[in-house]
N, C-alpha and C positions, 0 to 999 in steps of 0.2 A: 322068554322074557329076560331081559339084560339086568333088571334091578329086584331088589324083595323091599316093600316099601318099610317106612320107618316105625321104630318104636321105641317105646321109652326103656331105659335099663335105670332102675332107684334105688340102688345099694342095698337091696330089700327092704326097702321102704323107711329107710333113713336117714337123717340128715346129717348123719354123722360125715359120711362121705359125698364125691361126685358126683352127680344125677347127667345121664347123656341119653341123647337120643342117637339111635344110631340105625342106621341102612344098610346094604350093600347093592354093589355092582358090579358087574363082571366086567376083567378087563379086558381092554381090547385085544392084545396082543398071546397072554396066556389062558385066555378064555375061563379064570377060576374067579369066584365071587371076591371081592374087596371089602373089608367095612370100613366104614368112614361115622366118626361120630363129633355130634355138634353136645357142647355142653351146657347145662341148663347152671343158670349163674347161684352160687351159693350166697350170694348177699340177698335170696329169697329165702326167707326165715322160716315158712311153712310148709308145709306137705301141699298143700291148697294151693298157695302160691307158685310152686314148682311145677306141679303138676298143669296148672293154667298155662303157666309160659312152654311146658312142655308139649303139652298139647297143641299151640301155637306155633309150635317147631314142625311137629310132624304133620299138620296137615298143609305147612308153606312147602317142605320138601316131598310131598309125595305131590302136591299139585304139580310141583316142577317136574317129579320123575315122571307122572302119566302126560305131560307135555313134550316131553324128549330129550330134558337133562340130563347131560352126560358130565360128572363129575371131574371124569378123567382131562374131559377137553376144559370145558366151564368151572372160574374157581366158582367157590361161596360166595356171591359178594355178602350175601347179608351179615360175612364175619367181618366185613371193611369196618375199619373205623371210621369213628362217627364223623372228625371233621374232615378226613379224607372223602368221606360222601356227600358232604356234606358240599364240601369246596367243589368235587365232580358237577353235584345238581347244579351250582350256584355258575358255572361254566358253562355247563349247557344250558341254562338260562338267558344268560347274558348272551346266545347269538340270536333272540328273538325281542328283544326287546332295546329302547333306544339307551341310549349312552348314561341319559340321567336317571331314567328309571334301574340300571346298573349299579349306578354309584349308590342309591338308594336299600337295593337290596344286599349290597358288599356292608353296609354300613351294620344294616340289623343284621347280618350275618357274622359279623367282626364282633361284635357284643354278642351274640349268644354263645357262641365258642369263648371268648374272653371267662364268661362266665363259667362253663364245663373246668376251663382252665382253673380256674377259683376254688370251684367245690371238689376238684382233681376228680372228676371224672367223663374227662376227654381221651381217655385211653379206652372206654367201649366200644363193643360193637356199636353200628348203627342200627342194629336188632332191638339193642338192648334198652335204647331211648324209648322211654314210654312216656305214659299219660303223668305218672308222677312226677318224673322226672321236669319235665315239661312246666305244670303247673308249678313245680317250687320255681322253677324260673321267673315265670311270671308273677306268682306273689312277692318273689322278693326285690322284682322293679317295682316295686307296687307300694311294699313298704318301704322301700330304701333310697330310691330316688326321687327328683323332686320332676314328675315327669306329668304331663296332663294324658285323661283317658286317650285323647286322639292319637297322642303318641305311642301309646300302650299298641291301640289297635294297629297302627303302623307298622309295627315290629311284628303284630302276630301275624299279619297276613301275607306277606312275602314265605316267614316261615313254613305257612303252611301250603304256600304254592311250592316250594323245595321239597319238602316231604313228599307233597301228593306225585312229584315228579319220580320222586325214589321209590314209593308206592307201588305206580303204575311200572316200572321196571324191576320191580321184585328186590330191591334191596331189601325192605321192610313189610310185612304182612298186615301192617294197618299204622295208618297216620294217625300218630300219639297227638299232632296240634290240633285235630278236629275234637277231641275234648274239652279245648280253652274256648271258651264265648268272649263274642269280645265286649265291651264295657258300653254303656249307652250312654253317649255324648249328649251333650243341649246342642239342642239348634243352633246353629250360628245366627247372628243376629243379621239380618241385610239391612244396610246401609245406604241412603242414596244422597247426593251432593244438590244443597237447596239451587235455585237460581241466582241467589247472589252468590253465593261460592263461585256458580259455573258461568257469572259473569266477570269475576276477578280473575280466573283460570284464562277467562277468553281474552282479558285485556292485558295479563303480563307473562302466562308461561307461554306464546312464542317468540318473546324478544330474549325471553330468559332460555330455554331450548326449547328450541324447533322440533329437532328431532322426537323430543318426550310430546311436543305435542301435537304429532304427528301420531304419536303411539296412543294419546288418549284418544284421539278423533274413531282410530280403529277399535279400540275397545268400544266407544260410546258408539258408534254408528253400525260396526260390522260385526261386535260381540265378541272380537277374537281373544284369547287366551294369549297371557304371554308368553309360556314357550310358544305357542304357533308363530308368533308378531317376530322371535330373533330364527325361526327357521323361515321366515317369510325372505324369496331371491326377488330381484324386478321381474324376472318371466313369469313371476307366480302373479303379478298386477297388469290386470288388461283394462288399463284405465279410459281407452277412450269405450270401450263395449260397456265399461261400469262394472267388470265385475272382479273380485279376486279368487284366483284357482287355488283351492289347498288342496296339493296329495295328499296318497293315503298314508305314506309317509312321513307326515308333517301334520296330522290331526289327530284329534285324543282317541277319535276308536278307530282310525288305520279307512277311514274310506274317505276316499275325493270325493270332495264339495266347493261345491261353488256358493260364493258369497255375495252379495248386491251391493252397490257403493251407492248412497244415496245421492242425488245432486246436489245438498246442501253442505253431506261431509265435501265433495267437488269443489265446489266454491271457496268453501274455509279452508281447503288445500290448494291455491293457487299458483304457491308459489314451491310445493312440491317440485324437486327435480326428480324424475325415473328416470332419467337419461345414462344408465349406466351399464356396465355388462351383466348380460342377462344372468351369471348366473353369481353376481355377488349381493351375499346377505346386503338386506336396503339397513339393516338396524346389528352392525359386529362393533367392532371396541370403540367406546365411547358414545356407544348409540350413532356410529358414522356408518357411512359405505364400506363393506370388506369384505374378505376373500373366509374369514374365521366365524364360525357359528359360535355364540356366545350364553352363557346360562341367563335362561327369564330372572334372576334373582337382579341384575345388573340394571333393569326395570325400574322394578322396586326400591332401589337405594338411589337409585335419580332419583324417582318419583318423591320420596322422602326428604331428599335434600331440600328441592324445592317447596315441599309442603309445608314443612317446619318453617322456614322462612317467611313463607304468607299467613301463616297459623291456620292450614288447614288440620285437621286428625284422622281425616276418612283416606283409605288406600286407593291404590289407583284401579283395582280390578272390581273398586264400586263405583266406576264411570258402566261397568255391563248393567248391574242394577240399576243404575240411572235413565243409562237407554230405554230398557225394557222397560221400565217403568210410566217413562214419556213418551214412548210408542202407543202404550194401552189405552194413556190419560189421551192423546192424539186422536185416539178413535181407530187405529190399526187392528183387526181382527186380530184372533190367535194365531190363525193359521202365517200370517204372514211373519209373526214374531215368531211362529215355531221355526220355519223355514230361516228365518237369517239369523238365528239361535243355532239351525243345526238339531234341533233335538228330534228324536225318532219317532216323537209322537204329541200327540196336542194334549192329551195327560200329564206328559213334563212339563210343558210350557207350561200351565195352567197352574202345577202346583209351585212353580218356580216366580208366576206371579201372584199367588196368593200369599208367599212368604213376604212380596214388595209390598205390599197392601193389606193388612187387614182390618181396617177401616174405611167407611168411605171417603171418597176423594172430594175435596171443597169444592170441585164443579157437582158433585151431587148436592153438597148443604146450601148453594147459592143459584142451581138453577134448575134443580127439581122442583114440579107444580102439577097439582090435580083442580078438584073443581072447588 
């Protein structure tokens, strides 16, 4: 056998001094045993304490030794520091995932490290990151920023998909963020736009822009999301078939779906040009035709401009609750609202329309009748 697996050495059982665990190996070349020892942190004040993270030393390195770690070849990582691992996961992250969702996870990455940097202890291992550590983090966004729970949970969940990433590659012998719970939000309230609202919409946002309302016809009629609407090219609209293709590329959970265009959104887009190259965004700078894919936020602040101007208050991603909701009242099944929702099952819909409704609708108090 090449190794003698690890154990603890505890100054005799004191904390006066160093506590290490230590191993050995044989090397390769002089064929005589090596020791190598990891140190167990003195800023553990107990015998109890020490001996736990001790204990958590030697059975992550004898796992690795009865797996075929060779010390000589393989460093430590679990000695890497923290935002050097931190920065690695967040690397390899970033080549599975899209450009915005990137910037998102850079940002709660850039603030937890900011923070290490604060309390000066960004100089540890990434071993050494635990549950405590952790949790002061997050209590002290908690008391000291002026931040909503949503955003709390924001931050913790990216976190702990880098962790779990470091985790499963043996940086770390257990994810300190699966400790943190995350904080329990209110419901968002859903919103939908009365008829006179979405008969003032019909009569001045396309003189006012087209293009924006060309973007609410999709949300109201085909339920799109707006990053989908600024990843949407003309190849992806097969307008005379009536439908619109989204890769998987280009949807929220990575699989091609086909969308239905109603004949009515048809008609209120008549004067639609797709007459472009097939492979330029229909909605890049300025909500125009372009060769540049653009953040969904550029939506939102059209949408806004013109809102405030007509004194609407509702957003534009409650034209999807609008639809869905005047699909239902229309007398359209679930299934068919699940289907040009996209959602993987008639359980979503369902509970997605109970949020638009819970009361009943005035065609029930005006044309419900028994005997």
């Amino acid at each position: 056998m090449n190794y003698k697996l690890a154990k603890l050495l505890d100054n005799n059982n004191s904390l006066n001094g160093r506590w290490y665990v230590y191993y050995y190996y044989r090397h390769p070349e002089t064929g005589q045993f090596k020791r190598f020892r990891k140190g167990v942190s003195s800023k553990l004040k107990t015998k109890t304490a020490r001996r736990k993270k001790a204990d958590e030393y030697i059975k992550a390195i004898n796992l690795r030794l009865k797996r075929g770690w060779n010390p000589f070849i393989d460093e430590d990582i679990q000695l890497t520091n923290v935002t050097a691992a931190i920065e690695y996961a967040m690397n390899l992250k970033a080549r599975t995932i899209k450009q915005r969702s990137e910037w998102t996870y850079r940002s709660v990455v850039k603030h937890f490290v900011a923070y290490l940097k604060k309390e000066g202890i960004d100089k540890l291992t990434i071993e050494e990151i635990n549950s405590r550590i952790v949790q002061k983090y997050f209590d002290d966004m908690l008391m000291n920023e002026p931040i909503s729970k949503r955003t709390y949970n924001n931050r913790l969940t990216p976190l702990k998909t880098l962790f779990e990433l470091l985790r499963k590659r043996e940086y770390i012998g257990h994810n300190p963020m699966l400790a943190i719970d995350k904080l329990r939000c209110d419901e968002p309230a859903i919103s939908a736009y009365t008829s006179n609202e979405l008969e003032l919409i019909r009569k001045t946002l396309p003189k006012h822009n087209y293009e924006l309302y060309v973007i609410t016809q999709l949300i109201y009629y085909c339920f799109l999301r707006p990053a989908e609407i600024v990843r949407l090219q003309y190849k992806d609209i097969l307008y005379d078939a009536s439908i619109i293709v989204i890769p998987g590329t280009k949807s929220k959970n990575k699989k091609s779906q086909v969308i239905t265009i109603p004949d009515h959104f048809k008609l209120n887009l008549k004067d639609w040009d797709l007459k472009q190259p097939a492979n330029h965004y229909i909605f890049s700078t300025n909500l125009k035709p372009g060769t540049r894919e653009v953040a969904p936020t550029r939506i939102a602040s059209r949408w806004r401009d013109y809102a405030n101007a007509v004194g609407i208050g509702k957003n534009i991603y409650d034209f999807k609750h609008t639809g869905n909701g005047n699909a239902f009242d229309q007398g359209f099944n679930a299934r068919d609202i699940q289907l040009q929702n996209r959602h993987s099952s008639l359980d979503e819909t369902q509970k997605y329309l109970n949020k638009f409704r819970r009361i009943p609708s005035d065609r029930f108090k005006e044309f419900y009748n028994g005997y």
